[in-house]
Backbone bond lengths (Angstrom), bond angles and torsions (degrees), N, CA, C in turn:
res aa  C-N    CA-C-N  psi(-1)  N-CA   C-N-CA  omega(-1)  CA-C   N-CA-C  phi
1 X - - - 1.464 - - 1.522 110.12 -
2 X 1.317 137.43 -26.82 1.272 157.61 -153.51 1.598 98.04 -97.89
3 X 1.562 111.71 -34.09 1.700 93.29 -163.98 1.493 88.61 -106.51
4 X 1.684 136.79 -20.25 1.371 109.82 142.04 1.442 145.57 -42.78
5 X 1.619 98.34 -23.30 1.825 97.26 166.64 0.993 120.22 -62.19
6 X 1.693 105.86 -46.71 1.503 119.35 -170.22 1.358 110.79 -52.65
7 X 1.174 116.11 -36.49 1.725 139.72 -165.11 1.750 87.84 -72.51
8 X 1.314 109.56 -77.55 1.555 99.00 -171.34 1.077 121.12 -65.08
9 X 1.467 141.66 0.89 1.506 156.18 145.47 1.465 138.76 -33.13
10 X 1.960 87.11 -65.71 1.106 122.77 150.95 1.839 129.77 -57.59
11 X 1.467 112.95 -31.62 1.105 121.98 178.07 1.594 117.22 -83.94
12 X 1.406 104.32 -49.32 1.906 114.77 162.79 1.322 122.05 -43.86
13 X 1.726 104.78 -39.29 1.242 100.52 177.36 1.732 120.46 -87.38
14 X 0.982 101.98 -15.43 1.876 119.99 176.02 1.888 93.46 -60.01
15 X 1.346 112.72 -29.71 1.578 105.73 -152.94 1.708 91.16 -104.98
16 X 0.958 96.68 -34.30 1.936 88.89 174.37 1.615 114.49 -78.61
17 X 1.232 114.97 -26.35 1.275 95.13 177.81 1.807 107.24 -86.87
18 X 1.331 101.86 17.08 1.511 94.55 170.32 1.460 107.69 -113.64
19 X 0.891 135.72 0.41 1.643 157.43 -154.21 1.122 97.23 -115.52
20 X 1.168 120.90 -53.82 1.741 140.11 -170.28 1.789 109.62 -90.39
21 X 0.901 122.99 -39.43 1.491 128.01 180.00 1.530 133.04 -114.80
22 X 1.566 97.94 -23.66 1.366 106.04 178.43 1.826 106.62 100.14
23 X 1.158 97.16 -13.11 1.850 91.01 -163.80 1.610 95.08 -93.46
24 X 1.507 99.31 127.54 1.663 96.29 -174.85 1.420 97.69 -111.25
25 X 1.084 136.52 29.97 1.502 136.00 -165.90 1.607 111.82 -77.29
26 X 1.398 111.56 -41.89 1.661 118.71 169.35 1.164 119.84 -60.31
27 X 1.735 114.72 -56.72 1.504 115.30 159.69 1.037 119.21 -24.72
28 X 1.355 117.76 -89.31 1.439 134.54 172.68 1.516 107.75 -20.14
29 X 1.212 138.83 -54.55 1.160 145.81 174.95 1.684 124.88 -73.13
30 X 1.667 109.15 -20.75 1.426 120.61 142.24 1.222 128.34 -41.40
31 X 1.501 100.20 -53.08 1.752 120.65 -161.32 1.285 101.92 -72.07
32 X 1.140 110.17 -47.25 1.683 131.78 -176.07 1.379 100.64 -32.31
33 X 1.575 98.72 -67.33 1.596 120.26 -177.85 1.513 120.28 -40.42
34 X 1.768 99.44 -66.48 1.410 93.09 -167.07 1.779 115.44 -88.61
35 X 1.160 98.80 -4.81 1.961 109.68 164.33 1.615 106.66 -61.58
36 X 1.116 115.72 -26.84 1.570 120.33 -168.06 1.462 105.39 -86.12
37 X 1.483 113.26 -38.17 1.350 114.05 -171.66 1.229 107.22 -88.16
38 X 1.340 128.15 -50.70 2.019 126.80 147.60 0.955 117.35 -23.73
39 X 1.760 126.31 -52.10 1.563 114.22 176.41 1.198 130.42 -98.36
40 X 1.121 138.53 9.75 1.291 145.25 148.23 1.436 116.43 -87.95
41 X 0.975 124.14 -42.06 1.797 125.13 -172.93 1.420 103.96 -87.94
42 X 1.124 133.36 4.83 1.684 133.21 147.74 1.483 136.69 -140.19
43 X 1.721 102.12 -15.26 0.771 97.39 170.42 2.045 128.60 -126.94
44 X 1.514 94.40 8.57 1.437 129.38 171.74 1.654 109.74 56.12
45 X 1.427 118.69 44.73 1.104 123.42 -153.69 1.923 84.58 -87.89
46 X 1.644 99.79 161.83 1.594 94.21 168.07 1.328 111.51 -118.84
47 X 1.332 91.31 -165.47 2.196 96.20 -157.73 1.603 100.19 -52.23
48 X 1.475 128.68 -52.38 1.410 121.19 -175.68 1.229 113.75 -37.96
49 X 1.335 128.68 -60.75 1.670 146.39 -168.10 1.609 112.66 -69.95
50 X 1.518 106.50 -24.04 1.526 103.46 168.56 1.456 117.99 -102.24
51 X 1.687 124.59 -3.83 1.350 129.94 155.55 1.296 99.53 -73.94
52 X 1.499 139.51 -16.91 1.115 121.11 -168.24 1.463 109.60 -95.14
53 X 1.603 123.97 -32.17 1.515 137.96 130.82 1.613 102.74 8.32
54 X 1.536 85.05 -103.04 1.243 101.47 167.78 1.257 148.10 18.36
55 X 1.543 88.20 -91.25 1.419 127.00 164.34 1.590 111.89 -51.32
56 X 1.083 124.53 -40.27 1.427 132.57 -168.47 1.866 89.80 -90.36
57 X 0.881 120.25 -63.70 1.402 112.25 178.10 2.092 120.81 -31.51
58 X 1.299 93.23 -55.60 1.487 111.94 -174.67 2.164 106.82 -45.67
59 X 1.551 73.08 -49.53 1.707 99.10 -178.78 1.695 128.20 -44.56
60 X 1.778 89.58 -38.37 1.725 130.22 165.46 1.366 111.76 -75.56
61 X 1.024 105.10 -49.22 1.407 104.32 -167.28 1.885 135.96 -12.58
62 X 1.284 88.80 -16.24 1.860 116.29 -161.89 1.424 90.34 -98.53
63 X 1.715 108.92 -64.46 1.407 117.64 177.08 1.790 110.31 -53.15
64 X 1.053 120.36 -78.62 0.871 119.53 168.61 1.755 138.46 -17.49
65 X 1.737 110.09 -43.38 1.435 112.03 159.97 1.664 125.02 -70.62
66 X 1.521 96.47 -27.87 1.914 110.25 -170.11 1.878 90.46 -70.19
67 X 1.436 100.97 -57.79 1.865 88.29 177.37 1.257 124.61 -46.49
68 X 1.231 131.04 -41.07 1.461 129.69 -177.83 1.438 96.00 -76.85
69 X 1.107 150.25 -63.55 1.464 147.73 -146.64 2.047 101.02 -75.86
70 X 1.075 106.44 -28.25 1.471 111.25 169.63 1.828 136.99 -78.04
71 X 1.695 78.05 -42.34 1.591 105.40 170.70 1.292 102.54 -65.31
72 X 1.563 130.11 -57.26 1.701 118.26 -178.08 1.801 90.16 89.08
73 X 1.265 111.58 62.88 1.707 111.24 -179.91 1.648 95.42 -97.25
74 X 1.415 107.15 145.35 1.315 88.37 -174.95 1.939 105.13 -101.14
75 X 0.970 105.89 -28.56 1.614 114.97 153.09 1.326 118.87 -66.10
76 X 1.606 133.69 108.91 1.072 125.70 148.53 1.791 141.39 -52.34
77 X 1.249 93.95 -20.69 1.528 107.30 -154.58 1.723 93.77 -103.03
78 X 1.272 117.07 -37.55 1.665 116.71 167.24 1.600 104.77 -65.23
79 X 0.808 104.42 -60.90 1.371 103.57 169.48 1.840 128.91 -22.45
80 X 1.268 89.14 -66.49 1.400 103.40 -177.65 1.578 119.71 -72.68
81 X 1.205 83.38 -29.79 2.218 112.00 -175.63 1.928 75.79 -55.00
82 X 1.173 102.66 -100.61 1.529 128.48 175.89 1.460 116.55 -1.29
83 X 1.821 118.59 -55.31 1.282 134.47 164.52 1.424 122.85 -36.29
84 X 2.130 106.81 -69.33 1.304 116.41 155.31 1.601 124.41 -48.31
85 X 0.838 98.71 -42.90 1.625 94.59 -177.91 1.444 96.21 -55.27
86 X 1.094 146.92 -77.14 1.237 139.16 -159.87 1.083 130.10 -47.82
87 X 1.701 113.01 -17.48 0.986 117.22 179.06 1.603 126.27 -117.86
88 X 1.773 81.34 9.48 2.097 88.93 179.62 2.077 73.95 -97.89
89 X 1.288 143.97 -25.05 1.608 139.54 -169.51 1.490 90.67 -70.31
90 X 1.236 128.06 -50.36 1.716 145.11 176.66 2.175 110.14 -24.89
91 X 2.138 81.32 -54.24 1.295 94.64 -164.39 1.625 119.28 -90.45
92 X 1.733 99.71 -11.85 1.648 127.61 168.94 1.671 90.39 -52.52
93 X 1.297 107.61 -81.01 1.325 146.18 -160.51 2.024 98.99 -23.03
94 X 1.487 93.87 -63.45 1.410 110.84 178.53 1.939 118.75 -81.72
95 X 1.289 108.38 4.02 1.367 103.04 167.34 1.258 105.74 -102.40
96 X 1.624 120.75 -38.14 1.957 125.20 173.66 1.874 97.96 -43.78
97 X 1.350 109.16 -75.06 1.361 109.57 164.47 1.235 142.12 -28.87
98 X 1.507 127.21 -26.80 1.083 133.51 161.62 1.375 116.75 -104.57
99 X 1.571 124.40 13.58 1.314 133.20 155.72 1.235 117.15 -74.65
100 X 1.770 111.60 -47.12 1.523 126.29 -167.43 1.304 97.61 -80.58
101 X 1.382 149.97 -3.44 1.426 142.45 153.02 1.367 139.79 -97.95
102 X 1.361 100.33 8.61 1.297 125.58 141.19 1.722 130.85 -124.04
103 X 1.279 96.24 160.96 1.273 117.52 -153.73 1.896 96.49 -83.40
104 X 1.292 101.20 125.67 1.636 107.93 179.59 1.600 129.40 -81.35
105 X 1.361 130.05 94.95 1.289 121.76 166.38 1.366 128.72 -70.87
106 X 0.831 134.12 153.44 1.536 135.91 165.00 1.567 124.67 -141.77
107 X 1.257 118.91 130.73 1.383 123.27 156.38 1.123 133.04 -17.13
108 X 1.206 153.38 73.20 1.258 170.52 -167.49 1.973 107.35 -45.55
109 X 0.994 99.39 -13.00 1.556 107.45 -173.50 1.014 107.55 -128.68
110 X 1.861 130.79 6.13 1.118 121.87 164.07 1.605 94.32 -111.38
111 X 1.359 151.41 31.24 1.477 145.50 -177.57 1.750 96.99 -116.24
112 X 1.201 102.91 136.16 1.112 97.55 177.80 2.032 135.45 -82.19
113 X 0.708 128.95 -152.33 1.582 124.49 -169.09 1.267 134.12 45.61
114 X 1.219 159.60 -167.31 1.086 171.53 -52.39 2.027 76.37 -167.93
115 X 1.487 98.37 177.87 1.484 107.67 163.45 1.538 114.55 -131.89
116 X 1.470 105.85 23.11 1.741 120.21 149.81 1.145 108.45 -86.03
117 X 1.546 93.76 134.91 1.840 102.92 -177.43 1.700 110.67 -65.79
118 X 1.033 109.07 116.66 1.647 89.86 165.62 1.876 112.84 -127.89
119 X 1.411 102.31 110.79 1.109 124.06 -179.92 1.555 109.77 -29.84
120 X 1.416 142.95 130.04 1.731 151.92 -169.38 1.351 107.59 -149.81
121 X 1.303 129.08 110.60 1.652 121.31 -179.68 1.313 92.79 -135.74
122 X 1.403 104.10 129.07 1.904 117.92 175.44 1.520 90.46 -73.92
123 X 1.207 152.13 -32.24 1.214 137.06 -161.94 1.899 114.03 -145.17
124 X 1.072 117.66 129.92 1.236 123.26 -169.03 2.101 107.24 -49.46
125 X 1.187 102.37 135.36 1.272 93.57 -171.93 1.618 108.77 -90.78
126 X 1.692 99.50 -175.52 1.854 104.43 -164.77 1.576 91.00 -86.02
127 X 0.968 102.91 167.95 1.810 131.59 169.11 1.183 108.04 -55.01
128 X 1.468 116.48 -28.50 1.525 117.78 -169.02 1.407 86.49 -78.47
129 X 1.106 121.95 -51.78 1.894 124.19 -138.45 1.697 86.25 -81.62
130 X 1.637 120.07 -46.97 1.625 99.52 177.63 1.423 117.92 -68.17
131 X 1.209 125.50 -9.35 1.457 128.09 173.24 1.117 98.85 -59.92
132 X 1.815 121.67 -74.64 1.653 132.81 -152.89 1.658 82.40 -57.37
133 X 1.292 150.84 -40.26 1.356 131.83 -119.14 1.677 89.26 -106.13
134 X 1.404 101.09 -33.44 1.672 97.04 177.69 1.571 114.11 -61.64
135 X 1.239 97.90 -38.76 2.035 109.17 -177.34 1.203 102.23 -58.57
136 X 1.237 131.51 -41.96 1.494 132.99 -163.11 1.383 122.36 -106.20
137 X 1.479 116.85 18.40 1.594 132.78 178.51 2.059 92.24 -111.79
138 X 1.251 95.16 -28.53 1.391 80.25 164.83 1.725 131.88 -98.19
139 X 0.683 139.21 -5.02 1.856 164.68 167.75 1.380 104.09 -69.58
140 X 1.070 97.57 162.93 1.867 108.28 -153.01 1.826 83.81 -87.49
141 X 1.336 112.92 139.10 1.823 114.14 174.21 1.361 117.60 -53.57
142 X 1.404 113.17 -19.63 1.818 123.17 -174.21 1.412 91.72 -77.79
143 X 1.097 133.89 -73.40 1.480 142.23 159.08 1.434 120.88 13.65
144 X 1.572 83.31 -78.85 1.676 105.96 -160.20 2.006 98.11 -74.92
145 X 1.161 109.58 -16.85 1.272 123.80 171.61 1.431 126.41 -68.24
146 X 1.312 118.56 -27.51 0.733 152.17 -161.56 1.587 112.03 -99.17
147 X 1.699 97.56 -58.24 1.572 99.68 -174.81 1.557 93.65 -71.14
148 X 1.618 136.45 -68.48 1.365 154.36 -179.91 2.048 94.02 -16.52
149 X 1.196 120.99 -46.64 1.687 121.43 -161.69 1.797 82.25 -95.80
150 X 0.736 157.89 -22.57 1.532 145.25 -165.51 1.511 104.51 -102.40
151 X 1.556 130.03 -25.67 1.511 130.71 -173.99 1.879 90.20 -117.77
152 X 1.214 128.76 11.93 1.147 125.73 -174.29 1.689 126.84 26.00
153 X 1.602 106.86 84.88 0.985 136.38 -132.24 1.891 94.99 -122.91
154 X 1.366 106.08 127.82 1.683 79.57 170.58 1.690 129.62 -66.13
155 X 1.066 107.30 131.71 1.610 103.15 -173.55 2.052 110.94 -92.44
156 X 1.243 98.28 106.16 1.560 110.89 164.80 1.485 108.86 -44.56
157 X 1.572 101.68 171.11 1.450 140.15 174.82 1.744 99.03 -20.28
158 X 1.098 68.80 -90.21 1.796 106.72 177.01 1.844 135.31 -53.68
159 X 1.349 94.18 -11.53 1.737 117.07 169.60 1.787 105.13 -82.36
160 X 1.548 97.80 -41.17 1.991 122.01 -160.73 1.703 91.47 -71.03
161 X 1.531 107.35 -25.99 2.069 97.29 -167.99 1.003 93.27 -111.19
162 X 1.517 129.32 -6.76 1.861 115.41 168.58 1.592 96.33 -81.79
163 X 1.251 113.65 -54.87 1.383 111.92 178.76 1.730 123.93 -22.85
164 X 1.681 88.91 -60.06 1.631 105.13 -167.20 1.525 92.08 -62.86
165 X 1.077 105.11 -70.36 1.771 100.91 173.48 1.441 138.08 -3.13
166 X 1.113 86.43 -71.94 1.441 108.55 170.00 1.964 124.55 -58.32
167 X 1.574 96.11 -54.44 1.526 106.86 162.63 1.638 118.52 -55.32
168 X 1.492 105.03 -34.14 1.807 110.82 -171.22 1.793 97.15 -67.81
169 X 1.352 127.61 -53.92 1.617 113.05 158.89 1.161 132.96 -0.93
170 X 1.153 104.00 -84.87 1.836 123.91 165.21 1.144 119.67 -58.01
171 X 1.437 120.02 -16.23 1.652 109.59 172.77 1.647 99.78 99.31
172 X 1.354 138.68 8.35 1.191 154.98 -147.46 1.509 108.29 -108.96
173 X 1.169 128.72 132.57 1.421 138.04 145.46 1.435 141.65 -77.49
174 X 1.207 111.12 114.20 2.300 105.55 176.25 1.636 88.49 -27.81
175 X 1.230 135.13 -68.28 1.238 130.17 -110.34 2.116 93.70 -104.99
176 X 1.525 104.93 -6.06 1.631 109.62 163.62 1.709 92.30 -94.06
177 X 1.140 125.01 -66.57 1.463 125.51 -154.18 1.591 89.15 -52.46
178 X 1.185 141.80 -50.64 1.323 118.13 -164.50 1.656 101.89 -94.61
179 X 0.917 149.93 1.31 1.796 132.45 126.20 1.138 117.45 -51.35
180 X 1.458 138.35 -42.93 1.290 135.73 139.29 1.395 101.95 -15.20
181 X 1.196 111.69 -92.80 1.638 110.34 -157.01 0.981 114.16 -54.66
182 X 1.577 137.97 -44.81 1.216 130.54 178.61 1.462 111.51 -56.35
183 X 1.667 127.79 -48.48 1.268 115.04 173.53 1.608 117.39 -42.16
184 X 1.572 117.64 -51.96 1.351 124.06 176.19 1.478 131.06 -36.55
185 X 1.669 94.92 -32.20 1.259 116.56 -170.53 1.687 111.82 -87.89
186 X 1.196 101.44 -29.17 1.442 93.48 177.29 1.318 128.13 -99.05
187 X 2.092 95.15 -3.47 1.398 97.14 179.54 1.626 100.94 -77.55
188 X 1.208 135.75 -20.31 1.401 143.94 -154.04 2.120 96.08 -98.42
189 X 1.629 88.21 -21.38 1.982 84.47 -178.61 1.704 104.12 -74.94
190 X 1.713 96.00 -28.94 1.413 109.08 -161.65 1.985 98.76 -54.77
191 X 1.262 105.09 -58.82 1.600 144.35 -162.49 1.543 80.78 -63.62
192 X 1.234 146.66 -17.83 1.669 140.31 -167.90 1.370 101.17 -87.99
193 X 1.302 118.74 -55.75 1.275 152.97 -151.56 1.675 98.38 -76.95
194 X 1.330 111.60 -61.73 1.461 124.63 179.65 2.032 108.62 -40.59
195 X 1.559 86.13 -55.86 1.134 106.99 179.99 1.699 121.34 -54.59
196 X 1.619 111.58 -44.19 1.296 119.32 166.08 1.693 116.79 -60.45
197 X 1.018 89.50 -36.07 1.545 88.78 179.26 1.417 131.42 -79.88
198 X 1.128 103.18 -2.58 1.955 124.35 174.31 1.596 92.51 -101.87
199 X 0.995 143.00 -34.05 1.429 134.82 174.54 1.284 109.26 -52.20
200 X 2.116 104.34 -53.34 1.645 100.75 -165.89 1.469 86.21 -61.22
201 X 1.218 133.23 -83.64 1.074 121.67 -141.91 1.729 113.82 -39.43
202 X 1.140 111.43 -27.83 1.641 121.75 -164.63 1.737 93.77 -62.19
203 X 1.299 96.82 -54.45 1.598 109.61 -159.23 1.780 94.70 -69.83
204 X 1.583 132.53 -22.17 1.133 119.27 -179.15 1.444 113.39 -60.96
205 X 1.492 103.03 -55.88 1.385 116.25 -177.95 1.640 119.77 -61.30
206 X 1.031 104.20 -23.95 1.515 105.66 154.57 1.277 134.44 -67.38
207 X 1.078 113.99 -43.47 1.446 130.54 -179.72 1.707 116.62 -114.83
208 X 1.369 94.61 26.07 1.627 112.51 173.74 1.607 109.65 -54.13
209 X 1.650 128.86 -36.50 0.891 123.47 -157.10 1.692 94.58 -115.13
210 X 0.911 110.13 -0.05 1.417 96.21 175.81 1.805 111.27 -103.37
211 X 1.310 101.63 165.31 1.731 109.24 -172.23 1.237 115.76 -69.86
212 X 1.459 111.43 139.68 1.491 97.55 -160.29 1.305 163.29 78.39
213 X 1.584 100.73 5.81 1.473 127.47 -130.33 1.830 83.64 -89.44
214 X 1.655 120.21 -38.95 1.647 97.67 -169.43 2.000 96.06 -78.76
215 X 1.312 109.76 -19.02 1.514 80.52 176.32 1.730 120.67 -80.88
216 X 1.070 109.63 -15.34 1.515 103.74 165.95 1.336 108.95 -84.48
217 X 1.133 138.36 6.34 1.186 116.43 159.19 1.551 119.67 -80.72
218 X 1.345 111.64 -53.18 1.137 122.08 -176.45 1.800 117.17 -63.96
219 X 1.140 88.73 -16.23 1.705 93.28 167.69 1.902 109.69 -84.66
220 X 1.372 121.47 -52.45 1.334 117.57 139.27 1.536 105.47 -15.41
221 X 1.212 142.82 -124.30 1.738 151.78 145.45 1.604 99.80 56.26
222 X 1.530 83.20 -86.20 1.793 100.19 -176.92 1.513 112.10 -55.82
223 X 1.371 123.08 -34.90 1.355 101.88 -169.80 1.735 92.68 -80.61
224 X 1.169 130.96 -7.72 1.531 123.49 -159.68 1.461 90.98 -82.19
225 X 1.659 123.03 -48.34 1.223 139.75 -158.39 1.571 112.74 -60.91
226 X 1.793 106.84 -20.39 1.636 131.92 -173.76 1.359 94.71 -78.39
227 X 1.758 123.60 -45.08 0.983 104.22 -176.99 1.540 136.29 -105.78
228 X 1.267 103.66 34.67 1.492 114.33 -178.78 1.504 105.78 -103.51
């Protein structure tokens, strides 16, 4: 109970001498603190995702003092606890989300059981997925391996030990070949982007004289950006 005082002591005073002086450097180094212990001890976030915390905190920082000084909280430290939290749940929120839009590999030697695939679904699948699954139980495994990594496809049991297989030949790793790919992938997002951006300009100068001309471009942009 004693080294929580200290904790909220230490934290009250981090916020007045920024309130009071302008220097937010302790804060900042508060936040640091208790963002780290919020996001790892529930929500196991790593160092990127809690600099990014962070980062979003720092950004608040303004917002963040006007709410407490308006609100009339009589706890600082619930307060603030409460604040971060919402915004290390903020940064949960957007990593689950950027899990489910990409496609999941895994280590084949870190899954447990047997190394026969045996099919497990918590929830009955769509019509689509038993359709694709019938097409692709018949097709050669190199194939279906093949198509699954090119439409980025989740890859089963049994895709992960043809894979490794195949990579162990060459002397190759799952875990280089897909840094490989991701580099590949972003050098080709990079090359998208480049490309969009010689359009706007293209499409400005085209439509320099007409009304409106940078917002139709950039609406041009966005729909291009939908389809990449």
């Amino acid at each position: 109970m004693q080294q929580k005082t200290e904790l909220d002591c230490i934290f009250i005073n981090s916020y007045l001498k920024y309130k009071n002086l302008g220097d937010s450097k302790d804060l900042i180094e508060q936040a640091a603190f208790w963002i780290g212990r919020i996001a790892v001890r529930k929500y196991s976030l790593g160092e990127d995702e809690r600099s990014e915390v962070l980062l979003k905190f720092i950004q608040k920082i303004e917002y963040f003092s006007k709410i407490y000084e308006t609100g009339k909280f009589e706890n600082f430290s619930a307060f603030a606890i409460v604040f971060l939290k919402h915004l290390v749940l903020n940064q949960w929120k957007k990593k689950i989300n950027s899990l489910k839009r990409k496609p999941i590999f895994l280590e084949p030697d870190s899954l447990p059981g047997s190394v026969v695939y045996e099919p497990d679904y918590d929830c009955e699948p769509s019509p689509h997925k038993i359709f694709l699954q019938e097409i692709l139980q018949n097709l050669d495994p190199r194939g279906v391996l093949i198509f699954k990594l090119k439409h980025n496809l989740f890859l089963e049991r049994k895709d992960i030990l043809l894979l490794k297989s195949i990579l162990a030949s060459s002397r190759n790793s799952i875990r280089d070949f897909l840094k490989e790919r991701v580099e590949r992938t972003s050098f080709v997002r990079c090359k998208e982007i480049m490309i969009l951006e010689k359009m706007e300009i293209s499409h400005q100068l085209l439509f320099s004289n007409r009304k409106d001309a940078a917002n139709f471009s950039s609406q041009k942009k966005r729909k291009l950006r939908k389809n990449f």
